[in-house]
C-alpha positions in Angstrom: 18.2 34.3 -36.3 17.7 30.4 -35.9 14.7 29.3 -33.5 15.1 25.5 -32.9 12.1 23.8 -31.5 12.4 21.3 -29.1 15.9 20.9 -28.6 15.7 17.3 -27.1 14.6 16.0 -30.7 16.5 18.3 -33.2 19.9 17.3 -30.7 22.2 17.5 -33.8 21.0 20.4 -35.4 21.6 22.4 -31.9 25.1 21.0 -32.5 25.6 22.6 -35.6 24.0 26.0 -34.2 26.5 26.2 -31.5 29.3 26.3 -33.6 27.8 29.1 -35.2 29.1 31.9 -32.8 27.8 34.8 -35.3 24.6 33.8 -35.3 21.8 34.6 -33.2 19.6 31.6 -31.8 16.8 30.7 -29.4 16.3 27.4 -28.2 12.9 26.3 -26.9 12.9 23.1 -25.3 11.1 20.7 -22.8 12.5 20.5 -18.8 14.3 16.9 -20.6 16.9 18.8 -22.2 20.1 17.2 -21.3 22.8 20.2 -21.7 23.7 23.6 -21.0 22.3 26.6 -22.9 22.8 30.2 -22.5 20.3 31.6 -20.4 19.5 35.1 -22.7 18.8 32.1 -25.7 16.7 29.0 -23.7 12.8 29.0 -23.2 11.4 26.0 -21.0 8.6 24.8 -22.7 5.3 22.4 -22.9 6.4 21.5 -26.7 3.8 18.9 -26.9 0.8 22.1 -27.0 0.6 23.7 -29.5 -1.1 26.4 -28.0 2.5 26.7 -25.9 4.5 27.0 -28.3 1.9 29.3 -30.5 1.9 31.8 -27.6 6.4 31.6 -27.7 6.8 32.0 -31.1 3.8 34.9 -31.2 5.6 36.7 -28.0 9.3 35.9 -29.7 7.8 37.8 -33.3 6.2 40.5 -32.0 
């Protein structure tokens, strides 16, 4: 599984996730994320708390 925090900055990376069809990802971003994501796989995100993204990654684990 590949969890890519905010997607905005780490653009390229998502690039290279995508093409991996096999593997599982989640992709937590800001509301400025420019493309489309699947649904099941995209959590809208304050990224700049880190109590935010704390409480994702805690609930995503768990």
């Amino acid at each position: 599984m590949v969890v890519v925090l905010d997607g905005l900055m780490m653009e390229n990376f998502v690039n290279e996730v995508e093409k991996q069809k096999e593997v599982e990802s989640i992709l937590i971003c800001g509301t400025n994320f420019p493309r489309w994501w699947k649904e099941d796989s995209l959590i809208i995100a304050n990224i700049n708390s880190h109590k935010s993204v704390d409480y994702i990654l805690t609930n995503i684990l768990s």
